[in-house]
C-alpha positions as CSV (number, residue, x, y, z in Angstrom):
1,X,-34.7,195.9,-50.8
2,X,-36.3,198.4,-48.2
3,X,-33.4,199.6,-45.1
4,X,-30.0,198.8,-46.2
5,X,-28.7,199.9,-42.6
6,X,-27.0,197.6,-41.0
7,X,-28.2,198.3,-37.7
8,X,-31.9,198.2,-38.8
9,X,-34.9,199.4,-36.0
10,X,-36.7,196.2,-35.3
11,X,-40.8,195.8,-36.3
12,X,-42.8,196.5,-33.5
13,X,-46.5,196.6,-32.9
14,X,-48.5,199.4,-31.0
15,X,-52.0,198.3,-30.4
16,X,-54.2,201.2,-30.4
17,X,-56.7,200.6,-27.6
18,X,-58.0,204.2,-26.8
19,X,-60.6,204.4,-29.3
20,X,-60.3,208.4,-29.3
21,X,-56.3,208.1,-30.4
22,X,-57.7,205.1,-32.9
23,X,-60.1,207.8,-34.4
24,X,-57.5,210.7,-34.7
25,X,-54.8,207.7,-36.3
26,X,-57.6,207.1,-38.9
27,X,-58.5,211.0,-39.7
28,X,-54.7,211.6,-40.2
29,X,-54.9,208.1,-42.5
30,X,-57.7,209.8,-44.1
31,X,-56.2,213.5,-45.0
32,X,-53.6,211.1,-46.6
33,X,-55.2,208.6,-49.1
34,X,-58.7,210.1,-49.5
35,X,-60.2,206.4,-49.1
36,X,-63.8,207.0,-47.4
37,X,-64.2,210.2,-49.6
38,X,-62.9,208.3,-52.6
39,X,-66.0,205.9,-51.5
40,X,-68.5,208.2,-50.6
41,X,-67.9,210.1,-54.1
42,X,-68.5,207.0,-56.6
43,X,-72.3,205.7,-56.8
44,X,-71.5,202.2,-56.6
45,X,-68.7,201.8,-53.8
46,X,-70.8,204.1,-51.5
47,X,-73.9,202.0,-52.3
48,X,-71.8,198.8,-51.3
49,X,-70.6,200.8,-47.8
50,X,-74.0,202.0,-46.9
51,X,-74.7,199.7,-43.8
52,X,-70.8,199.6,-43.0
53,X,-69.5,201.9,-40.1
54,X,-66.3,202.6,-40.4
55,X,-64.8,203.9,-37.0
56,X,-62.6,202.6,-34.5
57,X,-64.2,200.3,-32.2
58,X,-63.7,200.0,-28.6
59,X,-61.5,197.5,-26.8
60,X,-62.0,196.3,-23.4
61,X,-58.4,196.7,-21.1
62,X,-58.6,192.8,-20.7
63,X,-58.9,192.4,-24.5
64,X,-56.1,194.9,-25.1
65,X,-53.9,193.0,-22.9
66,X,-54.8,189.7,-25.0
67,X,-53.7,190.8,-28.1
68,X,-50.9,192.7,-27.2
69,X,-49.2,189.2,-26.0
70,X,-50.6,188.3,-29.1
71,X,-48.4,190.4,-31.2
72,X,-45.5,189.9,-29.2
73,X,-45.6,186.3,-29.3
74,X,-45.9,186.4,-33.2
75,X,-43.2,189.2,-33.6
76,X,-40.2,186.6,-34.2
77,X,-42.3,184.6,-36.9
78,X,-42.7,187.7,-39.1
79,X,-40.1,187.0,-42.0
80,X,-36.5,188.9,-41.1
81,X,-37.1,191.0,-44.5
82,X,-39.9,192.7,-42.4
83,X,-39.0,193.0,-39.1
84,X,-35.4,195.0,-40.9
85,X,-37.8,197.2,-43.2
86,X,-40.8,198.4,-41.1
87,X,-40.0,200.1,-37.8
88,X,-43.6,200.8,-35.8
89,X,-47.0,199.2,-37.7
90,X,-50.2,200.4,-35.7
91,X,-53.1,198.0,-34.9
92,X,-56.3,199.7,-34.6
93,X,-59.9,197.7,-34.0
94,X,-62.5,198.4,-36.4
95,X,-66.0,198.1,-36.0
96,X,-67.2,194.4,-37.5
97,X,-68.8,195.6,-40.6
98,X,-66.1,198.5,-41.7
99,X,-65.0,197.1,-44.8
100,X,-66.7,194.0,-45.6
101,X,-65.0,192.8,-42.2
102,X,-61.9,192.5,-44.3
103,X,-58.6,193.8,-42.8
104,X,-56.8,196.3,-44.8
105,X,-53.8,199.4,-44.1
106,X,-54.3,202.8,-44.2
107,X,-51.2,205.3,-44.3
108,X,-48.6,205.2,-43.5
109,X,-48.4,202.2,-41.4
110,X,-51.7,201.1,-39.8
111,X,-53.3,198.0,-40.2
112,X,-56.9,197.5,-39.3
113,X,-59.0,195.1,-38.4
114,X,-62.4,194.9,-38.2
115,X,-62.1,191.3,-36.2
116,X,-59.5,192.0,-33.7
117,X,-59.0,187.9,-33.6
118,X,-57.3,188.0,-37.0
119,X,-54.1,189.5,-35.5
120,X,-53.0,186.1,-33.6
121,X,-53.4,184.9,-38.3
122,X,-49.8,184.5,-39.2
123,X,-50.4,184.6,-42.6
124,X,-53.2,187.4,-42.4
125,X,-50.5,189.4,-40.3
126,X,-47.8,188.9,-42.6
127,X,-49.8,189.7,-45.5
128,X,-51.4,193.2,-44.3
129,X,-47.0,193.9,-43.3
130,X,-46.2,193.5,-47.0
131,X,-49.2,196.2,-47.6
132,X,-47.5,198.1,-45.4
133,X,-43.9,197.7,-46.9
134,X,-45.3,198.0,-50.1
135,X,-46.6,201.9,-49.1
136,X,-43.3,202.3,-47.9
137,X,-40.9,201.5,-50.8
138,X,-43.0,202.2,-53.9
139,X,-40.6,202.8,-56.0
140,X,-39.0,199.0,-54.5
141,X,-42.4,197.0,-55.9
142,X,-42.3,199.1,-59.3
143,X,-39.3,197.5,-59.7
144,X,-40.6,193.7,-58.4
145,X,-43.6,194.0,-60.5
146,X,-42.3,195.0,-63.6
147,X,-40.1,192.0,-63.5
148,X,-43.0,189.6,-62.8
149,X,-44.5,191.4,-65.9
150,X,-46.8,193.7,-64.5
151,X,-46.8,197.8,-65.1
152,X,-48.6,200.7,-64.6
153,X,-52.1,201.1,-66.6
154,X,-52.4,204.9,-66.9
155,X,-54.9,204.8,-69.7
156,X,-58.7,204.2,-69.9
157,X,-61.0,201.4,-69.0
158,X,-64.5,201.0,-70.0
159,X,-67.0,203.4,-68.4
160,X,-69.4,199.9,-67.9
161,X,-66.0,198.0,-65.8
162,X,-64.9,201.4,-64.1
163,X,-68.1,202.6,-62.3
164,X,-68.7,199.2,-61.0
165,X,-64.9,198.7,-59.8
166,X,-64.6,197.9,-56.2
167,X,-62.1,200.3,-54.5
168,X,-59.5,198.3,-52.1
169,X,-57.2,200.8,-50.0
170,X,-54.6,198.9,-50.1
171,X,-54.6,199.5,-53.8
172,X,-56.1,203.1,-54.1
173,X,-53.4,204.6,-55.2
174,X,-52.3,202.5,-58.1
175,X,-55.7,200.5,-58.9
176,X,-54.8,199.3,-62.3
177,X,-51.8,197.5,-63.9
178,X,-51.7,195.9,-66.6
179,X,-49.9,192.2,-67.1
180,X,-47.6,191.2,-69.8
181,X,-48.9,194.1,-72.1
182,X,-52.3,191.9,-72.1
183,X,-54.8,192.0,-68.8
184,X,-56.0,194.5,-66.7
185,X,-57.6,192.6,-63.5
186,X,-60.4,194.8,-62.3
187,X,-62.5,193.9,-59.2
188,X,-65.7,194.3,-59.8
189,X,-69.3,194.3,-57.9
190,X,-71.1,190.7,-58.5
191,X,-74.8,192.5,-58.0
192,X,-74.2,196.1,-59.6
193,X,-77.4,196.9,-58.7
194,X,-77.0,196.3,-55.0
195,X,-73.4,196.5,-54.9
196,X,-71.6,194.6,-51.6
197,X,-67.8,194.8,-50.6
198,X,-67.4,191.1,-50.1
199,X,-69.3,189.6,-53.3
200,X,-66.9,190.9,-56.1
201,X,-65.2,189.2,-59.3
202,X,-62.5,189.8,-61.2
203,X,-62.3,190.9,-64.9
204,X,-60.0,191.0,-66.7
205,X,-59.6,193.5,-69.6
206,X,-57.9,193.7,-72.6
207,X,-57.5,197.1,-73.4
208,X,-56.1,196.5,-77.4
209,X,-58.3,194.3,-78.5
210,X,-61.2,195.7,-76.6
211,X,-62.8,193.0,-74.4
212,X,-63.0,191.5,-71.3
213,X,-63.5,188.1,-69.9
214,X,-64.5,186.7,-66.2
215,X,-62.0,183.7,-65.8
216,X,-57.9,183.9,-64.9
217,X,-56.5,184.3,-68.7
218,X,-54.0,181.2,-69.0
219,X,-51.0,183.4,-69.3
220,X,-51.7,184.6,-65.5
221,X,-52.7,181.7,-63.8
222,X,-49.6,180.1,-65.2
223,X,-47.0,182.0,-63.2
224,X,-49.5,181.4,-60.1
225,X,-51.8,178.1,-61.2
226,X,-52.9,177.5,-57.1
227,X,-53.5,181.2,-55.9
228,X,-57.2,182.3,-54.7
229,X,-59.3,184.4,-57.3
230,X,-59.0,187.3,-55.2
231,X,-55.1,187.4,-55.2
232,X,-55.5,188.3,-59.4
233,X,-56.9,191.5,-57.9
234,X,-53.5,193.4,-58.5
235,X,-50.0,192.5,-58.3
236,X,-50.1,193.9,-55.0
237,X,-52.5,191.6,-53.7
238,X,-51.1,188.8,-55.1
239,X,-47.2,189.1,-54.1
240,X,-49.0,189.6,-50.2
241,X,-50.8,186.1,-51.0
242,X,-47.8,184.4,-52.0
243,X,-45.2,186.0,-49.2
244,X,-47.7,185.3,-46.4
245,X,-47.6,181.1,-47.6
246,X,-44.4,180.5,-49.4
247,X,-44.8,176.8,-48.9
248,X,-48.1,176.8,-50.5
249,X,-46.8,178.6,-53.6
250,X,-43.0,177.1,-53.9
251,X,-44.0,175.2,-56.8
252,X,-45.0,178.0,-58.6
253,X,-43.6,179.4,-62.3
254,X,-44.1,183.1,-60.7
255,X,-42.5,182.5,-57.0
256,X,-39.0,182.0,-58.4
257,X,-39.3,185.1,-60.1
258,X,-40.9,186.9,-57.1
259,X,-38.2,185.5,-54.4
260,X,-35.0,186.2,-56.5
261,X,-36.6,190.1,-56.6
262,X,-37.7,190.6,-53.1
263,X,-34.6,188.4,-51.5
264,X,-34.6,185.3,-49.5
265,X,-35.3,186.8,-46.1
266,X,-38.1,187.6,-47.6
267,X,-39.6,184.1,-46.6
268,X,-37.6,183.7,-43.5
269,X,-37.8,184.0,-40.2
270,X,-34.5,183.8,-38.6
């Protein structure tokens, strides 16, 4: 999937460390996906961002150096599928509280990170790269999902689930899918009254029937029995869980199913 060239360009990093060029890279993000106005225009997810700031932060010239052997030195661990597909990703330091302190992408390939520490995180790095990759190919992951039995949701949800639904940007454009024609995962504010980025559950609606419940429906957590709550978010957080730790997911019903859509290389190295 992704570059079919045989002579792919290789996966490189470009850490941002003038905070002025991090700020423009983050307007020109924003002119694309609409995430902060997206947040600033719904009640709740504005509520839950009110003490975040959500600029680039600065980074020291020693620090910079740092992390940029950082990125080098984990370049040849990022699976071969990756390093063929993506050509330059950009690193940009957030401020500590942007986002819950979460790291995240924003068009059309920068991955930011409100603790510059999580870059030298295999698994966090490889994760936010499938974010990327999955911006990249969309049509690609249509395909993937729908044969792990996920699809597009382009009808309604509840009024009571939707104005309390957490927006993630690595999911903005495409928040809701629906799996095997049963469950719509929706994240969703813990404290809707005091809404915050980092307490959220997920529900999971059925939209036939008409009701929703607050645990991983059997049918789900079959194909995935030992993934984290927060991977149930949306097929595209979940397929980044499982591809950052094949090993911890091998056993899995769903991996089988993921691997023989995304390719072995997928999981590789070298």
């Amino acid at each position: 999937m992704g570059n079919s060239d045989s002579h792919p360009t290789p996966l490189y990093f470009t850490l941002i460390s003038n905070k002025r060029a991090a700020d423009v890279l983050l307007r020109e993000a924003e002119q694309k996906d609409m995430y902060l106005e997206e947040c600033h225009d719904d009640r709740s997810n504005a509520l839950a961002r009110k003490q975040m700031t959500y600029t680039a932060n600065s980074i020291s010239p020693q620090e910079a150096e740092q992390y940029r052997a950082i990125l080098h030195n984990i370049l040849p661990q990022i699976p071969a599928r990756l390093r063929m597909d993506l050509q330059e990703i950009q690193i940009i330091s957030l401020m500590p509280t942007a986002d819950g302190g979460m790291p995240h992408t924003r068009p059309p390939n920068v991955i930011c990170f409100p603790n510059l520490s999580q870059v030298s995180s295999l698994s966090t790095m490889i994760h936010e790269l499938w974010h990327v990759h999955q911006r990249m190919y969309p049509a690609l992951w249509i395909t993937v999902f729908e044969k792990m039995g996920w699809k597009p949701w382009s009808g309604t949800i509840p009024s009571s689930i939707e104005r309390n639904r957490r927006f993630n940007p690595d999911t903005l454009d495409h928040p809701l899918w629906i799996y095997q024609n049963q469950w719509i995962p929706v994240p969703v504010f813990q404290d809707m009254s005091r809404p915050s980025v980092d307490q959220v559950d997920i529900w999971f609606y059925q939209p036939y029937e008409q009701y929703h419940v607050k645990s991983i429906p059997p049918e789900l957590k079959a194909a995935f029995p030992t993934a984290p709550l927060s991977a149930y978010e949306h097929p595209r957080e979940l397929t980044a869980y499982v591809l950052a730790e094949p090993d911890r997911y091998k056993s899995s019903p769903g991996f089988h199913i993921l691997l023989d859509a995304v390719g072995q290389l997928s999981i590789q190295s070298d």
